[in-house]
TIRO-2110 file (N, C-alpha, C; in Angstrom, 1 decimal):
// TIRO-2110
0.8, -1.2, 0.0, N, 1, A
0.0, 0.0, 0.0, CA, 1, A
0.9, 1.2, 0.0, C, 1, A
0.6, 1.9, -0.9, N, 2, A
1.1, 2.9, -0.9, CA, 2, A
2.6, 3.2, -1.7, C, 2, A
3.3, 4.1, -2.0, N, 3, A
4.7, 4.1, -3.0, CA, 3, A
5.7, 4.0, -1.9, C, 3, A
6.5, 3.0, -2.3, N, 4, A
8.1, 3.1, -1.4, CA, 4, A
9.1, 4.1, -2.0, C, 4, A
9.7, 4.5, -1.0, N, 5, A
10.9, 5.3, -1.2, CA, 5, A
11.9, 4.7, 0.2, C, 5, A
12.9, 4.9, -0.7, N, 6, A
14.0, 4.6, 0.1, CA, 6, A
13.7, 3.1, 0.4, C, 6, A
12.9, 1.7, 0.1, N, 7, A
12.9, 0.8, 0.6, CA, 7, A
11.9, 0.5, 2.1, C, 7, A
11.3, 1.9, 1.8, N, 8, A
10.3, 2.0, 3.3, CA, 8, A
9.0, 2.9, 2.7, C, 8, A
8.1, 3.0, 3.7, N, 9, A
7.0, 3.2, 3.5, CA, 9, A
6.9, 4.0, 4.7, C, 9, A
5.9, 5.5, 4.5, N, 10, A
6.1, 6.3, 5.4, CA, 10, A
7.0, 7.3, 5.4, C, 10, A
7.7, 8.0, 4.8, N, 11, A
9.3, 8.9, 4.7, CA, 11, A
9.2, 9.2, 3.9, C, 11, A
10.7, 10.0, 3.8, N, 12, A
11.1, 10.4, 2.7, CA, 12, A
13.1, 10.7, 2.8, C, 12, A
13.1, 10.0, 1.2, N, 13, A
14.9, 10.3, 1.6, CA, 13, A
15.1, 12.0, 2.0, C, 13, A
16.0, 11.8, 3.3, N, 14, A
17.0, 13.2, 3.5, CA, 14, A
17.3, 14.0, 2.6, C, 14, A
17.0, 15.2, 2.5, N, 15, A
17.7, 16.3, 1.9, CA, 15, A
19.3, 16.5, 2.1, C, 15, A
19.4, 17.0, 0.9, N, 16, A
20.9, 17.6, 1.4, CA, 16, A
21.2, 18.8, 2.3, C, 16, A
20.4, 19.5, 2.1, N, 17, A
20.3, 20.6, 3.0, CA, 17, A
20.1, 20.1, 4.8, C, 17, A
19.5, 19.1, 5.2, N, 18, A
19.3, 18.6, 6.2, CA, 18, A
20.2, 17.7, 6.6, C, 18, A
21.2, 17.0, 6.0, N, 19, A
22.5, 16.5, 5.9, CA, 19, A
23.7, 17.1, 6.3, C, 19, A
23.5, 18.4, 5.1, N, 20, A
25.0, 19.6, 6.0, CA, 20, A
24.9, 20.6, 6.9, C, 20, A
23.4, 21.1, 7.1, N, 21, A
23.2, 21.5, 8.2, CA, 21, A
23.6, 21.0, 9.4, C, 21, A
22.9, 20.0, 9.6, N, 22, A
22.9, 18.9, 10.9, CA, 22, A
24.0, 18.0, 11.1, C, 22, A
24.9, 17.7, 10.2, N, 23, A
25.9, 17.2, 10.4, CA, 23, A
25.5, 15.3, 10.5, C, 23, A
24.5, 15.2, 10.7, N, 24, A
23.7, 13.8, 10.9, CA, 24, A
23.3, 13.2, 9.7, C, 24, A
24.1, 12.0, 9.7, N, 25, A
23.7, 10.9, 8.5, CA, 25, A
22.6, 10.1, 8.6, C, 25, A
21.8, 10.0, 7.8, N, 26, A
20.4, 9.4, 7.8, CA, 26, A
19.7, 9.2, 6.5, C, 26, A
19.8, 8.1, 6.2, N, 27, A
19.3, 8.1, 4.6, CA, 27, A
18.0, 7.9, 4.2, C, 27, A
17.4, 8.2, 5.3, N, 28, A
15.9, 8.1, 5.6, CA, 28, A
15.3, 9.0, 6.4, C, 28, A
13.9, 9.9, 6.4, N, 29, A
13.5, 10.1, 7.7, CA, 29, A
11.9, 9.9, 7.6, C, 29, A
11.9, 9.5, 9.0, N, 30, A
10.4, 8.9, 9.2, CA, 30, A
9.1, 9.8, 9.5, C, 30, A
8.1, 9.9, 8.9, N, 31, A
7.2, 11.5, 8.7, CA, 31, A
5.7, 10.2, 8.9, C, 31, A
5.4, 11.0, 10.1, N, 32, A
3.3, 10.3, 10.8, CA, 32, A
2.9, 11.9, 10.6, C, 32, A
1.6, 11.5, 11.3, N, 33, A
0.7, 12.0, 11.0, CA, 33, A
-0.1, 11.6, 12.2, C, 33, A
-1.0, 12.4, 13.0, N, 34, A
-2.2, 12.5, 13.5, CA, 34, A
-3.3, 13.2, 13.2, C, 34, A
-4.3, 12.5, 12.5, N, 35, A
-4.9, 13.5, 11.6, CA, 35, A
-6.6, 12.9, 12.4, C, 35, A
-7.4, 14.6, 12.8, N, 36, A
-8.3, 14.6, 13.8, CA, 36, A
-9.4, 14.6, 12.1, C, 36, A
-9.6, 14.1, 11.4, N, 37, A
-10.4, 14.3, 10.2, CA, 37, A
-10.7, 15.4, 10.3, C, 37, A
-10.6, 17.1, 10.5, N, 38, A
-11.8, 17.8, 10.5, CA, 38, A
-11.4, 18.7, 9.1, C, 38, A
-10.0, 18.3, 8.7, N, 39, A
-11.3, 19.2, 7.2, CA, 39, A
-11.5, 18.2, 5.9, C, 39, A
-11.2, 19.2, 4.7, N, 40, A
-11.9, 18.4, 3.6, CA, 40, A
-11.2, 17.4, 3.3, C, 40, A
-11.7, 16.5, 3.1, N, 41, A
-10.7, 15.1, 2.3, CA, 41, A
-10.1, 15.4, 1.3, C, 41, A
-10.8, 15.7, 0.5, N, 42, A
-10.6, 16.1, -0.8, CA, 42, A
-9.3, 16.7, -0.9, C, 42, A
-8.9, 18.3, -0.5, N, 43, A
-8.0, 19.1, 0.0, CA, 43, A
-7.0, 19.3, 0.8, C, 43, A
-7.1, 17.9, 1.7, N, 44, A
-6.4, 17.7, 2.9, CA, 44, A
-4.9, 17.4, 2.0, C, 44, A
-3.9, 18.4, 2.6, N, 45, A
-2.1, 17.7, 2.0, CA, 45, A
-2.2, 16.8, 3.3, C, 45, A
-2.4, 16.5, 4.0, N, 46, A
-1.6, 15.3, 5.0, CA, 46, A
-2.2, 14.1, 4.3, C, 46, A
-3.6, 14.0, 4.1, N, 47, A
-4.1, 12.5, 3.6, CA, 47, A
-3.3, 12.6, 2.2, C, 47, A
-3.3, 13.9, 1.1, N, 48, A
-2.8, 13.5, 0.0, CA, 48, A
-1.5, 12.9, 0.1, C, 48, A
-0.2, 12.8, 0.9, N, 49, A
1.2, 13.1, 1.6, CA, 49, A
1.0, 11.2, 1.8, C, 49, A
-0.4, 10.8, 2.1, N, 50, A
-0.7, 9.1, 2.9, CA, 50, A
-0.8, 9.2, 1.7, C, 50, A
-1.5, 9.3, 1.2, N, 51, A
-1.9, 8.7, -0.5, CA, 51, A
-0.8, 8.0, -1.1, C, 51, A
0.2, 8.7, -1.1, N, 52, A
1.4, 9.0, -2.2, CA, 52, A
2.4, 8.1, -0.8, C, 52, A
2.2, 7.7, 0.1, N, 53, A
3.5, 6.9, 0.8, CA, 53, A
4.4, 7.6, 1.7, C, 53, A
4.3, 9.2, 1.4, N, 54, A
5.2, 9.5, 2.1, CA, 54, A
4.6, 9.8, 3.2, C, 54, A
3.8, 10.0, 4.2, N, 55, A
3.7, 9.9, 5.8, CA, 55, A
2.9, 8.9, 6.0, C, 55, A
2.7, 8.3, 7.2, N, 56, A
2.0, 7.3, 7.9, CA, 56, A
1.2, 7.8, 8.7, C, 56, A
-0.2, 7.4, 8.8, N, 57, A
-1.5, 7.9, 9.8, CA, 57, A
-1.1, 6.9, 11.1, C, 57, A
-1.1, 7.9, 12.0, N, 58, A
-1.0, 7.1, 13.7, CA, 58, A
-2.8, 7.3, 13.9, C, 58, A
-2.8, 6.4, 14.8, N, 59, A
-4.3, 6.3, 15.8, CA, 59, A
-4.1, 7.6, 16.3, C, 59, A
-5.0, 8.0, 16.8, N, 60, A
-5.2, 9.1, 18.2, CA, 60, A
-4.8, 8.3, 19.4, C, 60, A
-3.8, 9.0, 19.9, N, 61, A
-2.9, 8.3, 20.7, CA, 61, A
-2.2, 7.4, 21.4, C, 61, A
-1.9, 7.2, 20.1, N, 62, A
-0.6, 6.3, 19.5, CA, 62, A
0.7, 7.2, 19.5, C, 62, A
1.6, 6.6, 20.5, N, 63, A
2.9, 7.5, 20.7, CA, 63, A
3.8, 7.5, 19.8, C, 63, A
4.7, 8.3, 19.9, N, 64, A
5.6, 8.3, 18.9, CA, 64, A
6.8, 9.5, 19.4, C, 64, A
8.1, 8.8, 19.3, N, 65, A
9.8, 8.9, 19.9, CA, 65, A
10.0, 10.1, 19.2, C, 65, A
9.7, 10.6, 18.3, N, 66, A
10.0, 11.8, 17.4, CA, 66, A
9.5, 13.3, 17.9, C, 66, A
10.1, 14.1, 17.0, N, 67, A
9.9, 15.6, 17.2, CA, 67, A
8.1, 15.1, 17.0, C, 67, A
7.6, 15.9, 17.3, N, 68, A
6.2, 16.3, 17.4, CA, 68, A
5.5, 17.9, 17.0, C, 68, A
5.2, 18.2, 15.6, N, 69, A
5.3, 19.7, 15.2, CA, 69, A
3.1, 19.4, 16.0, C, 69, A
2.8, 20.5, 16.4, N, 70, A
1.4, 21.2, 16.9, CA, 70, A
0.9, 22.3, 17.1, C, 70, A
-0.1, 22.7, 16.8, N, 71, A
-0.6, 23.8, 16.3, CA, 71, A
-0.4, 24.4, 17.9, C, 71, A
-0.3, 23.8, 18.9, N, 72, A
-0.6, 24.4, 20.7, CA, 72, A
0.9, 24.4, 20.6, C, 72, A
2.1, 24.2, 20.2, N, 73, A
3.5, 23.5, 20.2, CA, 73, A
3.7, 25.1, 21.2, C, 73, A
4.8, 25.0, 22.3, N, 74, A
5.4, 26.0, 22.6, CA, 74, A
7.0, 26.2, 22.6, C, 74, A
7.4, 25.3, 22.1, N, 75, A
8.9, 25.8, 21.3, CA, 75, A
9.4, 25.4, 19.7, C, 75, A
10.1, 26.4, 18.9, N, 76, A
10.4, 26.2, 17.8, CA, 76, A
11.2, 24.8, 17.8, C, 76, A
11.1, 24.2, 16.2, N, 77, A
11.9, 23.2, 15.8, CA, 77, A
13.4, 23.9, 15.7, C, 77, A
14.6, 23.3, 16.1, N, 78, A
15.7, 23.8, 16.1, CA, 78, A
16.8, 23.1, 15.2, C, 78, A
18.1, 23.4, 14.9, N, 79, A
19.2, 22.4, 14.7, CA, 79, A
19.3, 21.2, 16.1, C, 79, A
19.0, 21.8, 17.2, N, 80, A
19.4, 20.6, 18.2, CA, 80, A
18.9, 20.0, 18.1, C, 80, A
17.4, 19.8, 17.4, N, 81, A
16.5, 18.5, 17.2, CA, 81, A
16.7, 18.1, 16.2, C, 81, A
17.9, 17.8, 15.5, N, 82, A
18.0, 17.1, 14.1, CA, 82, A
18.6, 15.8, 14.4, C, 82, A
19.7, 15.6, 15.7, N, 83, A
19.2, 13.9, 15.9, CA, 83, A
18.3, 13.0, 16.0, C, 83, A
17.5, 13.8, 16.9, N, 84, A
16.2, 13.2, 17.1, CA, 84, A
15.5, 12.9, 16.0, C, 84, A
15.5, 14.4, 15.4, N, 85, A
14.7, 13.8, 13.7, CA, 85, A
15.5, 12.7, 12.8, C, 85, A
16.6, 12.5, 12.8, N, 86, A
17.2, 11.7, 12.1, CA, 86, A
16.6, 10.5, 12.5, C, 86, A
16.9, 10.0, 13.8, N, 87, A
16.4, 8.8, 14.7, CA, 87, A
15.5, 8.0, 14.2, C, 87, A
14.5, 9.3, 15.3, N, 88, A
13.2, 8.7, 14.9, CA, 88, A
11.8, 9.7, 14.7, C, 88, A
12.3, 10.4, 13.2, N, 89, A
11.5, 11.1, 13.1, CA, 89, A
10.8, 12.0, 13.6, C, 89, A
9.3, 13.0, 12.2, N, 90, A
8.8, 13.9, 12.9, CA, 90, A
7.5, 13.4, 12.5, C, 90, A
6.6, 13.9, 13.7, N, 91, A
5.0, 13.7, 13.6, CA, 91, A
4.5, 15.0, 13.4, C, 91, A
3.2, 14.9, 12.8, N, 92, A
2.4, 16.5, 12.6, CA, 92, A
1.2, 16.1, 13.4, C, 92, A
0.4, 17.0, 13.8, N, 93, A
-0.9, 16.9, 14.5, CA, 93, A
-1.5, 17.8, 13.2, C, 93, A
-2.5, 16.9, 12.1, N, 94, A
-3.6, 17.5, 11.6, CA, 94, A
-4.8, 17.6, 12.2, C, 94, A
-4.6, 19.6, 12.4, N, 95, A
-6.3, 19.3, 12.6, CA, 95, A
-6.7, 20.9, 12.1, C, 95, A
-8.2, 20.9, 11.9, N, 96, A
-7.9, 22.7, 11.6, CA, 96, A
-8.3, 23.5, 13.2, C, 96, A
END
């Protein structure tokens, strides 16, 4: 289900830009999704993003080791969280 990249399902290969920034090798990184259904299907990029392979839908909470980007979030994503993102990825919280 869904298009592989990189030999995985869910991701997308690293940028270069995210490579020489970070200094962190990772030939992969892993991109979910929490998606509260509330807007259009149709229009939604997070389901199109599932469509196409490159993110994975988590349950409603269902945890996950990674950065965590949220509309409530109270600190920016930084360079110091680019191990972590290498590791084990980033999750989004869709919701409107």
């Amino acid at each position: 289900r869904g298009n592989r990249i990189g030999g995985r399902t869910g991701g997308v290969p690293r940028t270069t830009a995210f490579a020489d920034n970070a200094g962190i090798e990772a030939d992969f990184i892993k991109l979910a999704m929490w998606d509260f259904g509330q807007c259009d299907i149709k229009r939604c990029t997070g389901r199109k993003l599932e469509r196409f392979g490159l993110v994975r839908s988590l349950k409603i909470g269902q945890k996950w080791g990674g950065v965590i980007l949220s509309p409530l979030g109270k600190h920016t994503v930084s360079k110091q969280d680019a191990p972590i993102v290498a590791k084990w990825g980033a999750c989004v919280v869709d919701c409107s």
